[in-house]
VEXLUMZA-734914 format. One record per residue: residue number from 1; residue in three letters; y negated, x negated, z negated of N, C-alpha, C in turn. Coordinates in Angstrom, 1 decimal. Last residue first. Layout:
N
[NUM "ala" [Y X Z] [Y X Z] [Y X Z]]
...
// end
This chain:
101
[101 "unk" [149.5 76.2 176.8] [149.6 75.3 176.1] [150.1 75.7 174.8]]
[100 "unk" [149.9 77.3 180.3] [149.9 77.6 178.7] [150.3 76.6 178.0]]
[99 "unk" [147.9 77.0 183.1] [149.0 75.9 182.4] [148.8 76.8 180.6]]
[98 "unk" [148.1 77.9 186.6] [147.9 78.2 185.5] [148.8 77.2 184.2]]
[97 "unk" [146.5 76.9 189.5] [148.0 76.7 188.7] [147.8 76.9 187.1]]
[96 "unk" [145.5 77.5 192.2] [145.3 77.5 191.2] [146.7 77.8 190.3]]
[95 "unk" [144.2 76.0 195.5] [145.2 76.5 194.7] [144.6 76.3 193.1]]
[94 "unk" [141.7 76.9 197.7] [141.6 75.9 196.6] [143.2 76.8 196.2]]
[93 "unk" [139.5 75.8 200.7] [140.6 76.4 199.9] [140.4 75.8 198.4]]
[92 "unk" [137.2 74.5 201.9] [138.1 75.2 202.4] [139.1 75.8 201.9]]
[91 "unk" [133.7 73.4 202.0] [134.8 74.0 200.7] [135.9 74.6 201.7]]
[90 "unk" [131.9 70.6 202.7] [132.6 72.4 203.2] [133.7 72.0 202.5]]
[89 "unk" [129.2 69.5 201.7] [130.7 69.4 202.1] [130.8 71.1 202.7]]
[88 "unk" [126.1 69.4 200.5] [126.7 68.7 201.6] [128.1 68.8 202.2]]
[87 "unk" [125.8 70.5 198.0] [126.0 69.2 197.9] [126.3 68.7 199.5]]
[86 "unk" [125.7 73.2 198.8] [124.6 72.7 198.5] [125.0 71.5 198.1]]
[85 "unk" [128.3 73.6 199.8] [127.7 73.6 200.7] [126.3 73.1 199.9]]
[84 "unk" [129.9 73.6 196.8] [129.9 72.3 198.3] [129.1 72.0 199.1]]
[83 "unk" [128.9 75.7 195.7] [128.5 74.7 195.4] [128.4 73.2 196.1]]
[82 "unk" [129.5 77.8 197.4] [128.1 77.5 197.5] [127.5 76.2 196.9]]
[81 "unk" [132.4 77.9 197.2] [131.9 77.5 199.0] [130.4 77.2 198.5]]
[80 "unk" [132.6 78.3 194.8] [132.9 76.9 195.1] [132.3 77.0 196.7]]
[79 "unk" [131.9 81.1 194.8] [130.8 79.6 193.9] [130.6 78.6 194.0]]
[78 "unk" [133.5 82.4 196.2] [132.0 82.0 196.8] [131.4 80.9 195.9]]
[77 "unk" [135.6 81.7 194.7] [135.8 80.8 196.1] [134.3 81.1 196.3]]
[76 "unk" [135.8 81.0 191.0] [135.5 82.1 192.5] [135.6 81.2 193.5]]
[75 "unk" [136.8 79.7 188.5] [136.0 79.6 190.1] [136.5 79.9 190.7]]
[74 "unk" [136.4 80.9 185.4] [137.3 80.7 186.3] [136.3 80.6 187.8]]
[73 "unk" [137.1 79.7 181.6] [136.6 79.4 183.0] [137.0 79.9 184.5]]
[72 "unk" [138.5 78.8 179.9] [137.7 80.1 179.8] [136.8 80.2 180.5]]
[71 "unk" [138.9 75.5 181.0] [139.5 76.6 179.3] [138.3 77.4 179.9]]
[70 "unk" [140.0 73.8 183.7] [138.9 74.4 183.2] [139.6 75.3 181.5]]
[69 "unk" [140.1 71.1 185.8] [140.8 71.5 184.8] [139.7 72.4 184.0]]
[68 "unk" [139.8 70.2 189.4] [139.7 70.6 188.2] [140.0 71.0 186.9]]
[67 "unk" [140.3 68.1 191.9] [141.2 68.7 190.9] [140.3 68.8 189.5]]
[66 "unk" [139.8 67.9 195.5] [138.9 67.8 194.0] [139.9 67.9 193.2]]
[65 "unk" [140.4 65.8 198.2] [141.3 66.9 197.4] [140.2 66.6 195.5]]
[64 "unk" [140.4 64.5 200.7] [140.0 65.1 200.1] [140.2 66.6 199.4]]
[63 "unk" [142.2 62.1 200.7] [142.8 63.5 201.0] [142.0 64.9 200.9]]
[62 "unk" [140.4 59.7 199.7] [141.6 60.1 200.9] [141.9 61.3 201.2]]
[61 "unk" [139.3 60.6 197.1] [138.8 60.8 198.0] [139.3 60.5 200.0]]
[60 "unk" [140.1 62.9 194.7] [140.7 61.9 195.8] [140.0 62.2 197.2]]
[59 "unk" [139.1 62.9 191.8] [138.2 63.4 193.4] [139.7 62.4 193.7]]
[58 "unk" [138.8 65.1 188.9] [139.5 64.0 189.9] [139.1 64.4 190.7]]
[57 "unk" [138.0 66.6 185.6] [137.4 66.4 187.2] [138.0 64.9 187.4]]
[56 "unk" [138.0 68.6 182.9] [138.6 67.5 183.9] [138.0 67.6 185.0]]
[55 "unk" [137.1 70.7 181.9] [137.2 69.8 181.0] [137.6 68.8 181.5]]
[54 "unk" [134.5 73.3 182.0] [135.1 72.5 183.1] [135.6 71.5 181.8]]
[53 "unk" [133.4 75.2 180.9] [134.5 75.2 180.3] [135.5 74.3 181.5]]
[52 "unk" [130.0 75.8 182.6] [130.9 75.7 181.3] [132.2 75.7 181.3]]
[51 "unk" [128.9 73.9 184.8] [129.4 74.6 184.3] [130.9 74.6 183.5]]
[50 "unk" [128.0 71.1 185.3] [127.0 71.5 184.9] [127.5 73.7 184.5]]
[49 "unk" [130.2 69.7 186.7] [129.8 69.5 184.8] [129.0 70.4 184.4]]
[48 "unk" [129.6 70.5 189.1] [130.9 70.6 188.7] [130.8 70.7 187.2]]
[47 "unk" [127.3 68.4 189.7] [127.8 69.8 189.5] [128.6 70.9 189.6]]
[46 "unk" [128.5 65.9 189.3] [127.6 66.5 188.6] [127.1 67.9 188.2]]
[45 "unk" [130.5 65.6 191.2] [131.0 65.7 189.8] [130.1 66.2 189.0]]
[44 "unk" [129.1 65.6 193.2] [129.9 66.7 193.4] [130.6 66.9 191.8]]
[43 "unk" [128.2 63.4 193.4] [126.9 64.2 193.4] [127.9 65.7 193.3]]
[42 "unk" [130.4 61.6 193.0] [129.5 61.7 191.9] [128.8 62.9 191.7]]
[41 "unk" [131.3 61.7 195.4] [132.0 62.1 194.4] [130.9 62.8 193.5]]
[40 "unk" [129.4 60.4 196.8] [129.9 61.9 197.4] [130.5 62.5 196.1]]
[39 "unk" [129.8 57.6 196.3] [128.6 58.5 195.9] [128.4 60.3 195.9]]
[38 "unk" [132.2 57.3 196.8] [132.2 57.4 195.2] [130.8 58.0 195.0]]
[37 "unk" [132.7 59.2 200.0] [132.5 57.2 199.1] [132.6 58.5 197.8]]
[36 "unk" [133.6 61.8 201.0] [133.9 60.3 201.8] [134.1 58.9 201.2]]
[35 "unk" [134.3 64.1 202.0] [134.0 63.8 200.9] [134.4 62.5 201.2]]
[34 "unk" [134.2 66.4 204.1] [133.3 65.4 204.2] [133.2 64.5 202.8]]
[33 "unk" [136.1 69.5 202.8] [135.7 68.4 204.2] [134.3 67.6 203.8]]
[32 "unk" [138.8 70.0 200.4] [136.8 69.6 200.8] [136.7 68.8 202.0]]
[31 "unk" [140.3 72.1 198.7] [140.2 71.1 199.3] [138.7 71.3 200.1]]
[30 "unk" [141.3 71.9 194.9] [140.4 72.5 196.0] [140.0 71.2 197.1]]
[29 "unk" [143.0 72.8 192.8] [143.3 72.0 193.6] [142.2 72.5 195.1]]
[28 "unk" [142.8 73.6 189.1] [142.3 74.3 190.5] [142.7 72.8 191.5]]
[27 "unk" [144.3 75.0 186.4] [144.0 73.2 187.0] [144.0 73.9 188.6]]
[26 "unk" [143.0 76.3 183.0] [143.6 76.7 184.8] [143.2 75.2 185.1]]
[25 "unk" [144.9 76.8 180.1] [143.6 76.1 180.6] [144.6 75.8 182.4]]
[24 "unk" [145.0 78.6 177.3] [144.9 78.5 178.4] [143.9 77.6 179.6]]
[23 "unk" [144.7 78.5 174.4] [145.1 77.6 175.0] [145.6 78.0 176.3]]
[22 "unk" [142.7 81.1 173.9] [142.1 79.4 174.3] [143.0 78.2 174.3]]
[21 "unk" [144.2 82.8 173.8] [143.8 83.2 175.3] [143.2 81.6 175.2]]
[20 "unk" [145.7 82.3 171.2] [146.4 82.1 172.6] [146.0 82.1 173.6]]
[19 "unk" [143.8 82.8 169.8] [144.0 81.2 169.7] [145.2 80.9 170.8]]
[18 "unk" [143.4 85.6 170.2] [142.2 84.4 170.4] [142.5 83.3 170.6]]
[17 "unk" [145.9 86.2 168.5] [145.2 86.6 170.6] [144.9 86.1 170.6]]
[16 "unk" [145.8 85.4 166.3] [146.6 84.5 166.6] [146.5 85.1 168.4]]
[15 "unk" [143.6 86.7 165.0] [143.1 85.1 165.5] [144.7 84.2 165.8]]
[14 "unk" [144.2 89.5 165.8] [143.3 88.9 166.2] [143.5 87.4 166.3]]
[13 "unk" [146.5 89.1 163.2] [146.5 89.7 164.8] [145.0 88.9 165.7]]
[12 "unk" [145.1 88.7 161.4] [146.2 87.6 161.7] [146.7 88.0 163.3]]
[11 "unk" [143.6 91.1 160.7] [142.7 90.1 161.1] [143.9 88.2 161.5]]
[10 "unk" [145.1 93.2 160.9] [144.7 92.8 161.7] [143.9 91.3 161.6]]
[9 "unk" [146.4 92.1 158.3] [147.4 92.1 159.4] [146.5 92.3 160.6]]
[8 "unk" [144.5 92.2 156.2] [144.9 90.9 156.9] [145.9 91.0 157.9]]
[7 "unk" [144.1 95.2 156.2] [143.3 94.2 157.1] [143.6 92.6 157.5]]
[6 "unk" [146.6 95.8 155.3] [146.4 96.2 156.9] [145.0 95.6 157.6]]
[5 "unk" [146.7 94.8 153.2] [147.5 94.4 153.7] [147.2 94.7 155.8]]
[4 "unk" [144.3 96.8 152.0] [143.7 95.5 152.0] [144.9 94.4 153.4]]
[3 "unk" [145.4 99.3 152.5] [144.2 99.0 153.0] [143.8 97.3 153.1]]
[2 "unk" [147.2 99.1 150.3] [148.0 99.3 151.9] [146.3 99.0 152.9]]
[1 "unk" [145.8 99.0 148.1] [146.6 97.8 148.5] [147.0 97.9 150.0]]
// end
């Protein structure tokens, strides 16, 4: 009995970690030189999509300012300096604001 009680105690352990670490979701503020029309956007929203656990994407393209929203995700500054730079921009910073849900 004390066998059976201590598995469901780990296994309510476990899926209540699990179901905490996936309501975390980071909202990145990264700023960009040359981001100019809706076409700039796009080529920059594409890949941006093209990695996993991206769930949001805003471009302001006045301020140039990206804003991503990621779950189990996190962007490095070289990823983001390589991803800009092979779309054409220069990557300069980025803030990151963590959100528990």
């Amino acid at each position: 009995m004390k066998k059976i009680l201590l598995n469901h105690l780990a296994a309510s352990l476990l899926f209540i970690i699990s179901h905490a670490a996936q309501a975390q979701t980071i909202e990145y503020s990264i700023r960009v030189d040359g981001l100019a029309c809706p076409y700039c956007a796009y080529g920059i929203e594409k890949k941006l999509n093209q990695i996993d656990g991206i769930t949001f994407i805003n471009m302001d393209l006045e301020k140039g300012i990206v804003t991503v929203k990621a779950q189990d995700t996190k962007l490095e500054d070289e990823q983001l300096k390589q991803l800009f730079q092979d779309s054409g921009f220069t990557y300069r910073s980025k803030q990151v604001k963590i959100n528990e849900q």
